[in-house]
C-alpha positions in Angstrom: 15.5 5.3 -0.7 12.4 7.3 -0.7 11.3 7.9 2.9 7.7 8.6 4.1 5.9 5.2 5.6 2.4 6.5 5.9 0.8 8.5 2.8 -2.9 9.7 2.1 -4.1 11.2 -1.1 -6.3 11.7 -4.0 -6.5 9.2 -6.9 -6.1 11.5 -10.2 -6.1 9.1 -12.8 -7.4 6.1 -13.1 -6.1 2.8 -14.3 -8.9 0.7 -14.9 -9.3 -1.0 -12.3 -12.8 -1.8 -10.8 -13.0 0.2 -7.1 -10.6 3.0 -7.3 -11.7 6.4 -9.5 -10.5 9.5 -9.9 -10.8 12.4 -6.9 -11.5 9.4 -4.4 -9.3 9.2 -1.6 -7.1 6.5 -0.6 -4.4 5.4 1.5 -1.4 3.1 0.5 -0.8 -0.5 2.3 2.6 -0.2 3.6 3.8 -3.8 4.0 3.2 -5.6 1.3 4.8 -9.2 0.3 5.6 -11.6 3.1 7.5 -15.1 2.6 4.8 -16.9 1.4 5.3 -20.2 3.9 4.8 -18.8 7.4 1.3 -19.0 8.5 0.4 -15.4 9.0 1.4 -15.4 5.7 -0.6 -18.4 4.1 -3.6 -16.7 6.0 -3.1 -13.5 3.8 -1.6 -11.2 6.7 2.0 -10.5 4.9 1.9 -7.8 7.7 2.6 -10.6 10.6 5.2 -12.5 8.6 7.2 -14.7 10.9 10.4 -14.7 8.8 10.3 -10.8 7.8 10.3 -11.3 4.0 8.3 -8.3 4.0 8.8 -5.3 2.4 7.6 -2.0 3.8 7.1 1.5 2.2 9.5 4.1 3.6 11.5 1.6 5.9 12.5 -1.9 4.2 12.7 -3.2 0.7 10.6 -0.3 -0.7 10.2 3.5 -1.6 8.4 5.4 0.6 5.6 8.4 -0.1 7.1 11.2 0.4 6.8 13.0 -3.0 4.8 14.9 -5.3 3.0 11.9 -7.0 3.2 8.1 -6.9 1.7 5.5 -8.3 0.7 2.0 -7.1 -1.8 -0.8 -7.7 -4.9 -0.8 -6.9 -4.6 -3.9 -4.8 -3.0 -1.8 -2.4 -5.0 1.3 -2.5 -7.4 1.8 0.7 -10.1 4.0 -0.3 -11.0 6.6 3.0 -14.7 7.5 2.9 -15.3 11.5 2.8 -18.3 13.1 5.1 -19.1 11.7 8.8 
């Protein structure tokens, strides 16, 4: 397993979605999934799941960052504003 549970970086290609674009900079969700029945889960918080059928970068169920490049969906891409 790929460790590295927290990651931040720049986009450098593009794959059509409608938010992300090329040189922004973004940070990856890192528990993702959930169980699907619990309600943190029904209320779209996988990251409170009650029953832990969760996966998390770096840690659980799931590659973590630390590498050259990766690539994930852009569902799960946090863009970071630059400036102040």
């Amino acid at each position: 397993m790929v460790l590295g549970h927290e990651a931040i970086g720049g986009v450098v290609q593009e794959d059509g979605g409608e938010s992300i674009r090329k040189g922004d900079l973004v940070m990856p969700v890192n528990r993702r999934g959930g169980c699907g029945h619990c309600l943190a889960c029904l209320n779209g918080r996988p990251d409170f799941c009650e029953t832990g059928g969760f996966v998390e970068a770096g840690i659980k169920g799931m590659h973590g960052f630390m590498r050259e490049t990766y690539w994930d969906e852009e569902r799960y891409l946090v863009r970071v504003p630059r400036g102040g």
